[in-house]
mmCIF file of the N, C-alpha and C atoms, coordinates in Angstrom:
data_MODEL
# 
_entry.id   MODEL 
# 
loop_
_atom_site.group_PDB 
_atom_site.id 
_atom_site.type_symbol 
_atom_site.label_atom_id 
_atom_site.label_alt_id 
_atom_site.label_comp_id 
_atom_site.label_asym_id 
_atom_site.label_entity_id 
_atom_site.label_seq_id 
_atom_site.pdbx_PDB_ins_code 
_atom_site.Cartn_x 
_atom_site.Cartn_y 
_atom_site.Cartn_z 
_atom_site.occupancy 
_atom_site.B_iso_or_equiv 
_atom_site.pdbx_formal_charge 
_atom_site.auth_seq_id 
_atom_site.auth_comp_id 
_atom_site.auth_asym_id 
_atom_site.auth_atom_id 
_atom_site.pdbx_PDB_model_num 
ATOM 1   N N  . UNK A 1 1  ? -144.393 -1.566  202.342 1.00 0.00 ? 1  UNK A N  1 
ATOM 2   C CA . UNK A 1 1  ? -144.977 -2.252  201.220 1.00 0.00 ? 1  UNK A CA 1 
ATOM 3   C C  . UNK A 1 1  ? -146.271 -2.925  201.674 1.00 0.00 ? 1  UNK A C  1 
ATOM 4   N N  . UNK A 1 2  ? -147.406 -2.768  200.930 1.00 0.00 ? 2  UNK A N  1 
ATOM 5   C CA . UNK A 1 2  ? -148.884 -3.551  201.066 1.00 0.00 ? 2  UNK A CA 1 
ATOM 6   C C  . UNK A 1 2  ? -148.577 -5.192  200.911 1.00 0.00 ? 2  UNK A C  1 
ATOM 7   N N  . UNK A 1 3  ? -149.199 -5.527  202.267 1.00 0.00 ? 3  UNK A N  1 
ATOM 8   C CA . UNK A 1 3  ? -149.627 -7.007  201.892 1.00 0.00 ? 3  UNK A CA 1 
ATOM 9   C C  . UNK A 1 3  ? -150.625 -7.276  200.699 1.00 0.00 ? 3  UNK A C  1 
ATOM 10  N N  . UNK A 1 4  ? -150.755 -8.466  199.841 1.00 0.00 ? 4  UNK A N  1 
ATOM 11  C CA . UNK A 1 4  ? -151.566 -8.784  198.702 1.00 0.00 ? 4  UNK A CA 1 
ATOM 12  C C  . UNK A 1 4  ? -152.131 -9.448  199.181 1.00 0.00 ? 4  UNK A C  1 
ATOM 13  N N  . UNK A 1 5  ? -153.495 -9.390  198.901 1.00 0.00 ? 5  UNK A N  1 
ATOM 14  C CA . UNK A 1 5  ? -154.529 -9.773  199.347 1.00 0.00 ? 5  UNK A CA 1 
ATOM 15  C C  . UNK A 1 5  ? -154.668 -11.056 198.381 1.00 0.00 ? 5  UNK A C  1 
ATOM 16  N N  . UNK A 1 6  ? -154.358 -12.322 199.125 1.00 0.00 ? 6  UNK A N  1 
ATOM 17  C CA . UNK A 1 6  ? -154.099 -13.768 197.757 1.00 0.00 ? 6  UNK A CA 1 
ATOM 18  C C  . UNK A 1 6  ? -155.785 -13.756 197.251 1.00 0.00 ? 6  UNK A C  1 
ATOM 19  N N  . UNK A 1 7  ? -156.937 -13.238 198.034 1.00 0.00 ? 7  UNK A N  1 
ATOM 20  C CA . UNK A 1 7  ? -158.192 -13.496 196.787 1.00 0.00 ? 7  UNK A CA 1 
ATOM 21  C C  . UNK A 1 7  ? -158.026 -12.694 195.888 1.00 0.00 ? 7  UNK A C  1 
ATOM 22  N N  . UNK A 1 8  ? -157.621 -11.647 196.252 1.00 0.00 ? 8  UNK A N  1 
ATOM 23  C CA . UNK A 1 8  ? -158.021 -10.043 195.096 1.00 0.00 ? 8  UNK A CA 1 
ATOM 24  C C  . UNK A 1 8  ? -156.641 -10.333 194.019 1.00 0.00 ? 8  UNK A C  1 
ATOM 25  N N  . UNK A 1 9  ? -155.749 -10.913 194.170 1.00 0.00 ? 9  UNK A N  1 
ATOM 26  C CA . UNK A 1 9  ? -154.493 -11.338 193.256 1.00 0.00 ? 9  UNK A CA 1 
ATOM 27  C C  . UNK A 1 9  ? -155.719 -13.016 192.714 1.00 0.00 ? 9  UNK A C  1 
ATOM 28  N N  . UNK A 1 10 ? -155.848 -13.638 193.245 1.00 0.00 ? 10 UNK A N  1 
ATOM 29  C CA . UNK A 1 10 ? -156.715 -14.981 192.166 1.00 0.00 ? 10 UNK A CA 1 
ATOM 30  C C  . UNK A 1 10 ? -158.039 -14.334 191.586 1.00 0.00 ? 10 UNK A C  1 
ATOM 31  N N  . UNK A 1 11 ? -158.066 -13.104 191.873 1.00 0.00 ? 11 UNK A N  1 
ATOM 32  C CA . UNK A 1 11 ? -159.310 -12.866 191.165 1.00 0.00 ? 11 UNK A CA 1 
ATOM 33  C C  . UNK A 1 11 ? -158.922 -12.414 189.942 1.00 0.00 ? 11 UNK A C  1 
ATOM 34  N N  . UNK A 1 12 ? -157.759 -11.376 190.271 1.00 0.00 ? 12 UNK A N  1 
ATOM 35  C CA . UNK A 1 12 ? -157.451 -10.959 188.937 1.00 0.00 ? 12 UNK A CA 1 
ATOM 36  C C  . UNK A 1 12 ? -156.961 -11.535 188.278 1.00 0.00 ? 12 UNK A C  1 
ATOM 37  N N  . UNK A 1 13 ? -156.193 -12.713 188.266 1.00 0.00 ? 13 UNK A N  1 
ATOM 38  C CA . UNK A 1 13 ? -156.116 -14.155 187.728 1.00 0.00 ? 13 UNK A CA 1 
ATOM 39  C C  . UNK A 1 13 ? -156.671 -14.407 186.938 1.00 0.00 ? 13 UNK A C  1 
ATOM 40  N N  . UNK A 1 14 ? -157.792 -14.931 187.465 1.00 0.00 ? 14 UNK A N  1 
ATOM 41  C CA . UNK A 1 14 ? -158.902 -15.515 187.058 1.00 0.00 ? 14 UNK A CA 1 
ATOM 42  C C  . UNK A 1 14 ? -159.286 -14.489 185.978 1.00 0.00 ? 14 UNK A C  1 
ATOM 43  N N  . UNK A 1 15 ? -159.441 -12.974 186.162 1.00 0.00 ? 15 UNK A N  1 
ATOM 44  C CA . UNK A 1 15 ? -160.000 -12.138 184.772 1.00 0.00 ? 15 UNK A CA 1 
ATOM 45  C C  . UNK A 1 15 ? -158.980 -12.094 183.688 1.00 0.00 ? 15 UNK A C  1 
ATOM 46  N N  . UNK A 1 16 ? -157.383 -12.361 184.333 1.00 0.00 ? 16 UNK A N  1 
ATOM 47  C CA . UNK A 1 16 ? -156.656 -12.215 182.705 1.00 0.00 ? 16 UNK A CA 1 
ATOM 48  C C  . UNK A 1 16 ? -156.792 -13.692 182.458 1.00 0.00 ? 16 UNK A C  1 
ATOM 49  N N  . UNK A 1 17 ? -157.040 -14.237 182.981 1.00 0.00 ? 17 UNK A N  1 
ATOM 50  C CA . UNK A 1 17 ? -157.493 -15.700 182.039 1.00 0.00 ? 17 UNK A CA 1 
ATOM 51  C C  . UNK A 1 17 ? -158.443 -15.831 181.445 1.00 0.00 ? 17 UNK A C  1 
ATOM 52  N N  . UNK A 1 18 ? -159.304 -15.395 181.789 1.00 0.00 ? 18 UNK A N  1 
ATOM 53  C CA . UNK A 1 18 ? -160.923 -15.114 180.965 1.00 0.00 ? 18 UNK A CA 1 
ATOM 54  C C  . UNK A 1 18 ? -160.592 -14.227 179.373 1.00 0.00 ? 18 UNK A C  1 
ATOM 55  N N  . UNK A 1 19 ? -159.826 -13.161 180.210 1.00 0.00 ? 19 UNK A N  1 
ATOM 56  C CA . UNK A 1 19 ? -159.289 -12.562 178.417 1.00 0.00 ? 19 UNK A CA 1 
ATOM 57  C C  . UNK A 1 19 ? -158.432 -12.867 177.502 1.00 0.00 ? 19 UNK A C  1 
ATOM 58  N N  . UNK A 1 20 ? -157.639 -13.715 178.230 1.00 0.00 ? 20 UNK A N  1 
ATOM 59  C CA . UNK A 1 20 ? -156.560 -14.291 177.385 1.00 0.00 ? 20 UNK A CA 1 
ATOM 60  C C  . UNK A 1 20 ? -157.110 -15.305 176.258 1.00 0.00 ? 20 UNK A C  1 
ATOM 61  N N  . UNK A 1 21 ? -157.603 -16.317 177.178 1.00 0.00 ? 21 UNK A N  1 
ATOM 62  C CA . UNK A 1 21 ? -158.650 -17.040 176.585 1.00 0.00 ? 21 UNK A CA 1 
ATOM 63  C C  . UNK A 1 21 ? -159.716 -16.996 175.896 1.00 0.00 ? 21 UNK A C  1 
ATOM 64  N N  . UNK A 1 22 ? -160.037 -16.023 175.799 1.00 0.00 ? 22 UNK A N  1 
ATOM 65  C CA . UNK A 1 22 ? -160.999 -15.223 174.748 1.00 0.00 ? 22 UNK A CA 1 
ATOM 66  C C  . UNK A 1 22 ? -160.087 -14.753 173.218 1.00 0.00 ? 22 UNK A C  1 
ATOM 67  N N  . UNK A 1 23 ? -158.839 -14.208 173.503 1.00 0.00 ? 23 UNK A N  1 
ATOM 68  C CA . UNK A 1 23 ? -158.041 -13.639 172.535 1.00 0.00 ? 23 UNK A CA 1 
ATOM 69  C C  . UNK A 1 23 ? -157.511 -15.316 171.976 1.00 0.00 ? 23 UNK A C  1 
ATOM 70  N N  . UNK A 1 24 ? -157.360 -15.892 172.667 1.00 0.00 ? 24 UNK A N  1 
ATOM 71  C CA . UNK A 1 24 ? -156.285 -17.393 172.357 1.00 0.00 ? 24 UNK A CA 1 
ATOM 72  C C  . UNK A 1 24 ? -157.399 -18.279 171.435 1.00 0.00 ? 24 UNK A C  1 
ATOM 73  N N  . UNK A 1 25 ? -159.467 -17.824 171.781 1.00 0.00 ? 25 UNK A N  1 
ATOM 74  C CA . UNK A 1 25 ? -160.450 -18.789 171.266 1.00 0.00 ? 25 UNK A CA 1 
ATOM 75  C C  . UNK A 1 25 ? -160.787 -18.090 169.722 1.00 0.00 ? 25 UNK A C  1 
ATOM 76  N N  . UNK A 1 26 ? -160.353 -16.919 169.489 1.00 0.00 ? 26 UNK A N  1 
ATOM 77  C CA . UNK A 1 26 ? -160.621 -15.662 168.490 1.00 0.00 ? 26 UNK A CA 1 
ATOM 78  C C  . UNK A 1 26 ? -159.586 -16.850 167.642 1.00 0.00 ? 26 UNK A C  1 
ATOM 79  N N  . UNK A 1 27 ? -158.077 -16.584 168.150 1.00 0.00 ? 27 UNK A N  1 
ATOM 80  C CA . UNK A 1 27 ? -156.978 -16.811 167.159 1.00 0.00 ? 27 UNK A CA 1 
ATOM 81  C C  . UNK A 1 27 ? -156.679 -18.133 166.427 1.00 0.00 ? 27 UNK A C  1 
ATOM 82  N N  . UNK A 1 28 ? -157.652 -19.155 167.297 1.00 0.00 ? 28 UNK A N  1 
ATOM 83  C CA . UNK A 1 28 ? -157.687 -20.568 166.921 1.00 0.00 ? 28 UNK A CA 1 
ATOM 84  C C  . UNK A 1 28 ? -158.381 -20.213 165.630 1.00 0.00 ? 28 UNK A C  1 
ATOM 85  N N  . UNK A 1 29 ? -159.629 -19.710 165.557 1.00 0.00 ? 29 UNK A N  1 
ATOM 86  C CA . UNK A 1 29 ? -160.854 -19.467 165.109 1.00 0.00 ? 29 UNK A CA 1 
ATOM 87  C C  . UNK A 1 29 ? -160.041 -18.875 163.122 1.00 0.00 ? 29 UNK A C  1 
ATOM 88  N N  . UNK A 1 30 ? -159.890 -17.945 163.506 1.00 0.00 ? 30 UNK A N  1 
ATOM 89  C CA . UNK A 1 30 ? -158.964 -16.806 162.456 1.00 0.00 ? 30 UNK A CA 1 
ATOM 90  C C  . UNK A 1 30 ? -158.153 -17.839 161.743 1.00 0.00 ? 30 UNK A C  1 
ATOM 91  N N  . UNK A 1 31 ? -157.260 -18.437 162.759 1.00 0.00 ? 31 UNK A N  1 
ATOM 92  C CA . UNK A 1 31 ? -156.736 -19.318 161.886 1.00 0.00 ? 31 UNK A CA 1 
ATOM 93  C C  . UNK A 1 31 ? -156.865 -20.655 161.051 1.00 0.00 ? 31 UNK A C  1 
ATOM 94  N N  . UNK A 1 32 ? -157.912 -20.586 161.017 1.00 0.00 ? 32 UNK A N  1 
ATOM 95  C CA . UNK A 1 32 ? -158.472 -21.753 159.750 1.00 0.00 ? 32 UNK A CA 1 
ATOM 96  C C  . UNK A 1 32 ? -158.594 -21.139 158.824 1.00 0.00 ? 32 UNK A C  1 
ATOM 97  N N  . UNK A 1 33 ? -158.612 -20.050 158.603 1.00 0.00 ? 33 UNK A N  1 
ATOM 98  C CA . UNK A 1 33 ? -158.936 -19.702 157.333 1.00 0.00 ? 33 UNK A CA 1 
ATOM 99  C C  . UNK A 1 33 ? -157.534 -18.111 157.115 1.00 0.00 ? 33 UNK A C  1 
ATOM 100 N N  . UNK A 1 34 ? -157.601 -17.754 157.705 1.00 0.00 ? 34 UNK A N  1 
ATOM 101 C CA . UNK A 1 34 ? -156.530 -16.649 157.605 1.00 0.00 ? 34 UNK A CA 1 
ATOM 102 C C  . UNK A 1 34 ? -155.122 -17.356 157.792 1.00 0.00 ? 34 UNK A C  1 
ATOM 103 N N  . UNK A 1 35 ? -154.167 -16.912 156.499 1.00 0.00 ? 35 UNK A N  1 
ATOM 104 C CA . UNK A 1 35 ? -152.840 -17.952 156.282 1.00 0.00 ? 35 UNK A CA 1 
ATOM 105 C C  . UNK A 1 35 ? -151.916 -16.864 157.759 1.00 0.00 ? 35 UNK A C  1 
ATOM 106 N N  . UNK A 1 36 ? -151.051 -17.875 157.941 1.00 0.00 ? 36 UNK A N  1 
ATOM 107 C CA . UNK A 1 36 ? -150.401 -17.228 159.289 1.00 0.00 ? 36 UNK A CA 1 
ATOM 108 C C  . UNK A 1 36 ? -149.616 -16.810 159.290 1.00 0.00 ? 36 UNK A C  1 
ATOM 109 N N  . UNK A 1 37 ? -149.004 -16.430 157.466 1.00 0.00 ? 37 UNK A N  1 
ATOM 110 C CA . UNK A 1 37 ? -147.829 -15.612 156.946 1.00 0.00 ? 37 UNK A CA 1 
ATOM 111 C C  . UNK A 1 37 ? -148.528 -14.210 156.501 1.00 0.00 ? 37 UNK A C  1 
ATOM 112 N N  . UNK A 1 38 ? -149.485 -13.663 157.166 1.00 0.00 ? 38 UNK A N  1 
ATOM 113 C CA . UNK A 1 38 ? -150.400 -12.352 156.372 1.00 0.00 ? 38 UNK A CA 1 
ATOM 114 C C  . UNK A 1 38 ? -150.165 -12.043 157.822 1.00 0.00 ? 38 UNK A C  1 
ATOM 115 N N  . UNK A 1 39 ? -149.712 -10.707 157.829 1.00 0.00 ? 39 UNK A N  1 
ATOM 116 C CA . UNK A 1 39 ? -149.625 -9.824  158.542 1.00 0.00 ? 39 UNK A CA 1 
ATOM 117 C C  . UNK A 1 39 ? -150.584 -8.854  158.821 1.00 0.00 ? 39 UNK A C  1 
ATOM 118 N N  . UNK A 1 40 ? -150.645 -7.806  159.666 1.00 0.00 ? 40 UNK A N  1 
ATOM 119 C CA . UNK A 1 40 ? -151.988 -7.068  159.943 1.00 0.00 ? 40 UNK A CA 1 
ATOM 120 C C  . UNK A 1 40 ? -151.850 -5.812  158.679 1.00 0.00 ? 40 UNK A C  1 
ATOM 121 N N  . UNK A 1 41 ? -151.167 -5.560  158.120 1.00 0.00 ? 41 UNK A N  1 
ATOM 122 C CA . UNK A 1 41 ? -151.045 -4.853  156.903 1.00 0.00 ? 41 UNK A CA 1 
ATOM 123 C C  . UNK A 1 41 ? -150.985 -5.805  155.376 1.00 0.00 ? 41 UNK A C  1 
ATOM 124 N N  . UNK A 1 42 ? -151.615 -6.951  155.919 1.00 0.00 ? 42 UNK A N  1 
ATOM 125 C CA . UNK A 1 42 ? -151.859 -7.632  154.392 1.00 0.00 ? 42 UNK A CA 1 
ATOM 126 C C  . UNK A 1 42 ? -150.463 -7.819  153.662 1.00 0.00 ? 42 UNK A C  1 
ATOM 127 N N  . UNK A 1 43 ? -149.818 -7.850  154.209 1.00 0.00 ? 43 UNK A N  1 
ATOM 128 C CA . UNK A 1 43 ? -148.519 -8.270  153.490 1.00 0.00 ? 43 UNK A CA 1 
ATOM 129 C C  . UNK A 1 43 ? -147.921 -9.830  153.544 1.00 0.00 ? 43 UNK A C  1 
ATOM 130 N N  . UNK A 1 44 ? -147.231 -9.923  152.819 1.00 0.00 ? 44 UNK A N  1 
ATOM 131 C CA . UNK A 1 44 ? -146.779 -11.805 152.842 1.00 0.00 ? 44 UNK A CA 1 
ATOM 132 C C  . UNK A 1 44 ? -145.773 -11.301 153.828 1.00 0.00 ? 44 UNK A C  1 
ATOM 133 N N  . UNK A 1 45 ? -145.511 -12.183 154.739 1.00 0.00 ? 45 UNK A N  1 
ATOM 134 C CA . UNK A 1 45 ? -144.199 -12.362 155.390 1.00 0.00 ? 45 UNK A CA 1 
ATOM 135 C C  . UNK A 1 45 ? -143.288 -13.839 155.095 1.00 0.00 ? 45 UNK A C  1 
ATOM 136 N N  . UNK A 1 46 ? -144.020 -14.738 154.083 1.00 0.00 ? 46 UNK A N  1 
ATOM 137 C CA . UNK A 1 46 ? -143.302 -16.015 154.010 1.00 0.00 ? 46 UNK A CA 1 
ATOM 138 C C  . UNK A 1 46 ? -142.038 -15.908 153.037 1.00 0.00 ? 46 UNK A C  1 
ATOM 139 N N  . UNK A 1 47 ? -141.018 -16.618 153.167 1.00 0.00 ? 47 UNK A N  1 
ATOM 140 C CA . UNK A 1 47 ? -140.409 -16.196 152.831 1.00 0.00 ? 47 UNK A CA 1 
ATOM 141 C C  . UNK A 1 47 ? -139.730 -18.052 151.532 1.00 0.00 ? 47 UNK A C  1 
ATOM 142 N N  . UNK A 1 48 ? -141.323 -18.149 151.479 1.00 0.00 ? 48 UNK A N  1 
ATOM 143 C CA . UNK A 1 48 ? -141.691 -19.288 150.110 1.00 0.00 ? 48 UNK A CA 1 
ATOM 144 C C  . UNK A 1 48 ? -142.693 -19.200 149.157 1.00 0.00 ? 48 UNK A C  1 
ATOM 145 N N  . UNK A 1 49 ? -142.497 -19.434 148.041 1.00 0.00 ? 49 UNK A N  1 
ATOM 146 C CA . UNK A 1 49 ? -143.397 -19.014 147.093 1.00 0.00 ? 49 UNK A CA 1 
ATOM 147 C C  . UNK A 1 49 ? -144.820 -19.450 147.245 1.00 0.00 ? 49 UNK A C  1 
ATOM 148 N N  . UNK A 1 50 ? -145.750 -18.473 147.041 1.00 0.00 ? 50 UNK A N  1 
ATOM 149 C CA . UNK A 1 50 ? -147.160 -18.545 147.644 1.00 0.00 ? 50 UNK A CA 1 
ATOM 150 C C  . UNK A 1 50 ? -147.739 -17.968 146.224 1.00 0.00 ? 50 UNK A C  1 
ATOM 151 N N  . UNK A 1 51 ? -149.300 -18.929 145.769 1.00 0.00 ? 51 UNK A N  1 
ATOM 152 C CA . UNK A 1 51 ? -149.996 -18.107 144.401 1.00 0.00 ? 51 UNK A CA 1 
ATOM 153 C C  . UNK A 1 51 ? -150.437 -16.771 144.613 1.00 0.00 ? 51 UNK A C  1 
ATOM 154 N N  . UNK A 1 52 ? -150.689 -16.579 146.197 1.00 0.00 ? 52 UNK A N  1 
ATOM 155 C CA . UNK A 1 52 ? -151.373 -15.020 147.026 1.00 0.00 ? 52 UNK A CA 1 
ATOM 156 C C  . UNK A 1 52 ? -150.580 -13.940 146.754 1.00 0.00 ? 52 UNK A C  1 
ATOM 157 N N  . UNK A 1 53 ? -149.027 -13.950 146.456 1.00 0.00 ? 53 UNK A N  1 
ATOM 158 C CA . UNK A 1 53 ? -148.433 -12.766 146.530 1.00 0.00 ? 53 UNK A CA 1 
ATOM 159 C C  . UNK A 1 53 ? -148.312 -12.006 145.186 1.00 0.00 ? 53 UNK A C  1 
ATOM 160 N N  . UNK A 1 54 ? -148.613 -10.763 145.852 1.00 0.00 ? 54 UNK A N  1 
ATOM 161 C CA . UNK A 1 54 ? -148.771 -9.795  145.222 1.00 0.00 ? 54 UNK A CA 1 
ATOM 162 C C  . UNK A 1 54 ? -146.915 -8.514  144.965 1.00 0.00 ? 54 UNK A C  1 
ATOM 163 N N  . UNK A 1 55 ? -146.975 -8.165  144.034 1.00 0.00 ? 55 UNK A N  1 
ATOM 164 C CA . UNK A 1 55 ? -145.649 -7.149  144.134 1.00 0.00 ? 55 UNK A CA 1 
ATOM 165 C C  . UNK A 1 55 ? -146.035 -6.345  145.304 1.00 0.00 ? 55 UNK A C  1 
ATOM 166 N N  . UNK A 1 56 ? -144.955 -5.596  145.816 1.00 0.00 ? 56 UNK A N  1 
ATOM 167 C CA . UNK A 1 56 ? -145.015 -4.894  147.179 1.00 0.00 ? 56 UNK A CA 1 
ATOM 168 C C  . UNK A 1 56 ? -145.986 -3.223  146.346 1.00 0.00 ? 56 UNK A C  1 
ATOM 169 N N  . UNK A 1 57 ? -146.290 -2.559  147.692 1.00 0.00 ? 57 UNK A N  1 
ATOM 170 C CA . UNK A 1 57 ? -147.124 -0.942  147.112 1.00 0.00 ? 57 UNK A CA 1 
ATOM 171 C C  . UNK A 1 57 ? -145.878 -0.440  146.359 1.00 0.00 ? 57 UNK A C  1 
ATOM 172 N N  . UNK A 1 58 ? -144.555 -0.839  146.927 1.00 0.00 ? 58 UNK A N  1 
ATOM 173 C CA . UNK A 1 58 ? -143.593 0.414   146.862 1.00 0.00 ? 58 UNK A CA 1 
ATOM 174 C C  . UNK A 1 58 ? -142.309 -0.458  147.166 1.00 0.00 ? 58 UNK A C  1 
ATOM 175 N N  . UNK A 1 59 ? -141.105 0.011   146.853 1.00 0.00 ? 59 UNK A N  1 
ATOM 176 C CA . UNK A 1 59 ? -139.788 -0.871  146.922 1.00 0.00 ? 59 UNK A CA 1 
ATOM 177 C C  . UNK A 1 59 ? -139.351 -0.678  148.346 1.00 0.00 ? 59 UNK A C  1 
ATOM 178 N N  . UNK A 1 60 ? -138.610 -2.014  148.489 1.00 0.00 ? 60 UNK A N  1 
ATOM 179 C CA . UNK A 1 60 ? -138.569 -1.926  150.020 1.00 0.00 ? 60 UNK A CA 1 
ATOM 180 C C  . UNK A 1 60 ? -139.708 -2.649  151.077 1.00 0.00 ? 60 UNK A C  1 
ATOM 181 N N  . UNK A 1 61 ? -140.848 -2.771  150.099 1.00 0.00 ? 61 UNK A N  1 
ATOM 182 C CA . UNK A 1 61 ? -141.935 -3.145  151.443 1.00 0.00 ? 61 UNK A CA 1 
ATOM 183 C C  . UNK A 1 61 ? -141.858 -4.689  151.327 1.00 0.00 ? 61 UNK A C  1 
ATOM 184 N N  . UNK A 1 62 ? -143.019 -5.198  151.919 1.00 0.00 ? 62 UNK A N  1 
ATOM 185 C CA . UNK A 1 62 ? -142.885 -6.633  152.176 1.00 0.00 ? 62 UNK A CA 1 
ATOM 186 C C  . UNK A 1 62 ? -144.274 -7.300  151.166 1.00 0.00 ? 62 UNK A C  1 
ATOM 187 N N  . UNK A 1 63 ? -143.600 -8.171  150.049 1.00 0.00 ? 63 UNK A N  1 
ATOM 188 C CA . UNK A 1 63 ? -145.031 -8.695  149.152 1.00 0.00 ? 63 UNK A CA 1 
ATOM 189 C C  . UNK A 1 63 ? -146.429 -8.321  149.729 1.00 0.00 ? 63 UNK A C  1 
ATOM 190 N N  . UNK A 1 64 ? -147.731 -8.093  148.680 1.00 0.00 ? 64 UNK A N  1 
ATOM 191 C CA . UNK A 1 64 ? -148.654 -7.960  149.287 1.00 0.00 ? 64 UNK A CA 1 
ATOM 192 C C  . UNK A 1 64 ? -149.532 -9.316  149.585 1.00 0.00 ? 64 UNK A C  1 
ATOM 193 N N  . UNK A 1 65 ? -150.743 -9.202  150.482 1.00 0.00 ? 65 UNK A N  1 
ATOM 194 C CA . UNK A 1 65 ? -150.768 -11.337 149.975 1.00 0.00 ? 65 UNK A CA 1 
ATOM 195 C C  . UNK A 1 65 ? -152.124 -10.510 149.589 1.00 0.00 ? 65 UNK A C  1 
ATOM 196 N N  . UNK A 1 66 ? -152.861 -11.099 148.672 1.00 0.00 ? 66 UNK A N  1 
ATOM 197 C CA . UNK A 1 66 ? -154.341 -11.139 148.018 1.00 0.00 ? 66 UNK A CA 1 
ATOM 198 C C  . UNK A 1 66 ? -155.027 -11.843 147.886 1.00 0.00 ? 66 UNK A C  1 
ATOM 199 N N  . UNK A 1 67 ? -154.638 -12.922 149.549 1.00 0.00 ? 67 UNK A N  1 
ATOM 200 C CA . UNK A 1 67 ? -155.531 -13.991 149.840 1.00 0.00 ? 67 UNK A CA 1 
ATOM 201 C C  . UNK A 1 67 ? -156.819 -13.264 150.088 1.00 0.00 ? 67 UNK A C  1 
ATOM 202 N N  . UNK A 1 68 ? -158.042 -13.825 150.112 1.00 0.00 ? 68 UNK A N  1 
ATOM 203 C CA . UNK A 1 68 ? -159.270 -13.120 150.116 1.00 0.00 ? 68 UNK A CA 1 
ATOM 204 C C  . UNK A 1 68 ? -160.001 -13.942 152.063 1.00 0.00 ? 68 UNK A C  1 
ATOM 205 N N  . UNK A 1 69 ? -159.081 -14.473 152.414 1.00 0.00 ? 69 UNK A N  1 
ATOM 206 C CA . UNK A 1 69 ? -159.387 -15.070 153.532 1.00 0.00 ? 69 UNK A CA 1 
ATOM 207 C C  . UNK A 1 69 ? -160.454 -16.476 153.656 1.00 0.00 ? 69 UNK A C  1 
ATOM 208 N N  . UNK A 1 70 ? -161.258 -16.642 152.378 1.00 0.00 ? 70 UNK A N  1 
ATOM 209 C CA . UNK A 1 70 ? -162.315 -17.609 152.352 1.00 0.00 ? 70 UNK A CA 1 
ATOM 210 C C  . UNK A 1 70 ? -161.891 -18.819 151.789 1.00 0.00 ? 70 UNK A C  1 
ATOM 211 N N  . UNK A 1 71 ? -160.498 -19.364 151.638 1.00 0.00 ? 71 UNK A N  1 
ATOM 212 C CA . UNK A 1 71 ? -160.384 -20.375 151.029 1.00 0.00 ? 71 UNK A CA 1 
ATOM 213 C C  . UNK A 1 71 ? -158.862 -21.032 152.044 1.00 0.00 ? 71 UNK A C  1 
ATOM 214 N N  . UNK A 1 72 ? -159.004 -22.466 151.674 1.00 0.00 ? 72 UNK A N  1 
ATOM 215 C CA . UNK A 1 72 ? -157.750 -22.697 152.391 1.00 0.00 ? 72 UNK A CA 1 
ATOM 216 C C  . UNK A 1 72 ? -156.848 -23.066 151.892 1.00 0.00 ? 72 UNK A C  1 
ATOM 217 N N  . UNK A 1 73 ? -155.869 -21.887 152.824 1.00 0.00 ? 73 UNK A N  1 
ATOM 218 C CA . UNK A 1 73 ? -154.959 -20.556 152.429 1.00 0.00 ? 73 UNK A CA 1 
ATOM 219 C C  . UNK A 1 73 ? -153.506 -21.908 152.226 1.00 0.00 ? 73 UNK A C  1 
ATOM 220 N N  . UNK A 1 74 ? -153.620 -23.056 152.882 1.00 0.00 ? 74 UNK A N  1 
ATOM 221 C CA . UNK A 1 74 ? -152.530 -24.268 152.650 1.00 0.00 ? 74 UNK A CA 1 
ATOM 222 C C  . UNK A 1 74 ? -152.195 -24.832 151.244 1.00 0.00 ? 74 UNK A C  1 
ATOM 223 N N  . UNK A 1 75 ? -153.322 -24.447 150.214 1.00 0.00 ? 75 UNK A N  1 
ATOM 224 C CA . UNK A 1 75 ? -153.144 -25.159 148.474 1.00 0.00 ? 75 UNK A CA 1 
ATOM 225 C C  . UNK A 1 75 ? -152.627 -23.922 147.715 1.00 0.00 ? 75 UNK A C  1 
ATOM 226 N N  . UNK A 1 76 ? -152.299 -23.007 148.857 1.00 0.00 ? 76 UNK A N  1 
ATOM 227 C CA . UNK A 1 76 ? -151.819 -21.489 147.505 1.00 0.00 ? 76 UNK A CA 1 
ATOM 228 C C  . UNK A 1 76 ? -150.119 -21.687 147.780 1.00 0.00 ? 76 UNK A C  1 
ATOM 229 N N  . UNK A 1 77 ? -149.956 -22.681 149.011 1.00 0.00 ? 77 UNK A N  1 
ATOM 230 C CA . UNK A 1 77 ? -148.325 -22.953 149.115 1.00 0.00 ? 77 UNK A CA 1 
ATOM 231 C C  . UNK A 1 77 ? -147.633 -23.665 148.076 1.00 0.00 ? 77 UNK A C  1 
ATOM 232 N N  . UNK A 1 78 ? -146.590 -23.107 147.406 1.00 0.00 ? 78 UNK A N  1 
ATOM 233 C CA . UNK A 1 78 ? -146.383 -24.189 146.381 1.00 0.00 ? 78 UNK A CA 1 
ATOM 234 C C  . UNK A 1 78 ? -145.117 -25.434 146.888 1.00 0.00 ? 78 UNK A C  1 
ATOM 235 N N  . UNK A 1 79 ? -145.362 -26.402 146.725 1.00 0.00 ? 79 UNK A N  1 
ATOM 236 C CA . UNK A 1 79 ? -144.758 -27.455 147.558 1.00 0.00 ? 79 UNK A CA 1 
ATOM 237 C C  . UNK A 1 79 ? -143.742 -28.371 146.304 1.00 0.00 ? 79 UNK A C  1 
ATOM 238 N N  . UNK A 1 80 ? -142.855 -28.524 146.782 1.00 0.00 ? 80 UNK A N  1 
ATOM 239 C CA . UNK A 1 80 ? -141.782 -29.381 146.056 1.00 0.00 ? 80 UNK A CA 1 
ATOM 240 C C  . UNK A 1 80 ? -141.466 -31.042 146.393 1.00 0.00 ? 80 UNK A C  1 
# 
């Protein structure tokens, strides 16, 4: 078995942290305005009444949401 070379292991470290952190500065970002019950197929996944949802394409699927992404997506929750 190869010895690991501890710089060439902190280097690569150091690069999945650079990307992670890039993906983690995107998702902060997205989420101010994109609700965090919309899935990557635009569908509702909440499972509380929202003004965004739409009937599903087809039976069986999961509500559609028809948030438009530019508004905040927290006043379409309906709250009791």
């Amino acid at each position: 078995m190869e010895k690991i070379d501890p710089q060439e292991y902190q280097q690569r470290l150091d690069e999945l942290s650079r990307i992670l952190s890039d993906i983690a500065a995107h998702a902060d970002h997205v989420s101010l305005s994109r609700c965090p019950y919309k899935n990557r197929l635009d569908q509702c996944t909440a499972s509380f009444g929202c003004r965004n949802k739409r009937k599903p394409l087809e039976p069986g699927q999961l509500p559609r949401c028809a948030s438009d992404d530019k508004l905040d997506y927290r006043k379409a929750w309906e709250t009791f």
